[in-house]
C-alpha positions in Angstrom: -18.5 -54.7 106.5 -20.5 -57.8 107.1 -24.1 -58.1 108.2 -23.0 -60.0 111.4 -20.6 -56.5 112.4 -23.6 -53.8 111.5 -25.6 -56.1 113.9 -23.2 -55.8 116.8 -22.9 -52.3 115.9 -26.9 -51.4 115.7 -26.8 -53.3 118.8 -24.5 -51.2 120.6 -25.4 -48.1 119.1 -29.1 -49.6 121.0 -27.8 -49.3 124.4 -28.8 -46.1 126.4 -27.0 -44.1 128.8 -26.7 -45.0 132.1 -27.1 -49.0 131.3 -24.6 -51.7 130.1 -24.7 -54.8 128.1 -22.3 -57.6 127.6 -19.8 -59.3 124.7 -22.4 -61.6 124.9 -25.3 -59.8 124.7 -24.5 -57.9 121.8 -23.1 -60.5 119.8 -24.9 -64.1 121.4 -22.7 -67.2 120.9 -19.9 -65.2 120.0 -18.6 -62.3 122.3 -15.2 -62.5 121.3 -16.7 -61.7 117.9 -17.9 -58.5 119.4 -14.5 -57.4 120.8 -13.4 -57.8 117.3 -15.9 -55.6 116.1 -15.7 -53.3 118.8 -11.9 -53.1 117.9 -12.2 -52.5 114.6 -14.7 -50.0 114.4 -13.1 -46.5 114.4 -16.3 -44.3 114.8 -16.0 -41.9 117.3 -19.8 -41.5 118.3 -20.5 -45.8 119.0 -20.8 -45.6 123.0 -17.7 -49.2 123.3 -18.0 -48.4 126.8 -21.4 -49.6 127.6 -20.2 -53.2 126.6 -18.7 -54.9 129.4 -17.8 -58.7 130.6 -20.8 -60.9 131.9 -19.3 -61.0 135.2 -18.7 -56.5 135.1 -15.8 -56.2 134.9 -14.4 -54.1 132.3 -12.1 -54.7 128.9 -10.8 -51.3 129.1 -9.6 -50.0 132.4 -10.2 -46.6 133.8 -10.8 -44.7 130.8 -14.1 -47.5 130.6 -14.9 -46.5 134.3 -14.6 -43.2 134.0 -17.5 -43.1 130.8 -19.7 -45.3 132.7 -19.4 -43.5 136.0 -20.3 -40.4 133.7 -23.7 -41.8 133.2 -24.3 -42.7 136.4 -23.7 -46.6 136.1 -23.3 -48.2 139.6 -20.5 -50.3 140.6 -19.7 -52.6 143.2 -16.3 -54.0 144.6 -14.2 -52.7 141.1 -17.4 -54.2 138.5 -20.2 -52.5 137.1 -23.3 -53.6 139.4 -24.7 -56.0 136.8 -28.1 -56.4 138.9 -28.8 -53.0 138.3 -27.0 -51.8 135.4 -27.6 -54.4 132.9 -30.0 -53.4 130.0 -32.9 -56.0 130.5 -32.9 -59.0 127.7 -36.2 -58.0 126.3 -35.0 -54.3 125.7 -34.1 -54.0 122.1 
């Protein structure tokens, strides 16, 4: 594994409960990179669910929902509530 996948990774493996991040975010310039990674990466404990499209919508259905609405992320009209939800840019 590359330097450029333990960084999505770490940066995933960053995000605490209750808050999201994008494709984007964790992987800036290159989301689609981070769904790659994201795919690949068979380790049972990286919280995948946090990472979610810029505009909240999410990659992986209800089983996606269901994890977030665990940790009491808020949605809005079918998306996560990005306003309120999204891990600020200055958080590590």
């Amino acid at each position: 594994m590359g330097s450029g996948e333990l960084e999505v990774l770490e940066r995933v493996r960053a995000i605490p409960e209750g808050f999201v991040r994008t494709y984007g975010d964790v992987s800036p310039g290159s989301p689609r990179f981070a769904g790659a990674v994201l795919f690949e990466c068979d380790d049972p404990d990286l919280p995948w669910w946090r990472v979610v499209r810029a505009d909240g919508s999410l990659a992986k259905g209800a089983r996606q929902r269901q994890l977030l609405a665990a940790e009491g992320v808020p949605f809005r009209s079918g998306h996560v509530d990005m306003g309120k939800a999204r891990l600020p840019s200055d958080a590590p």
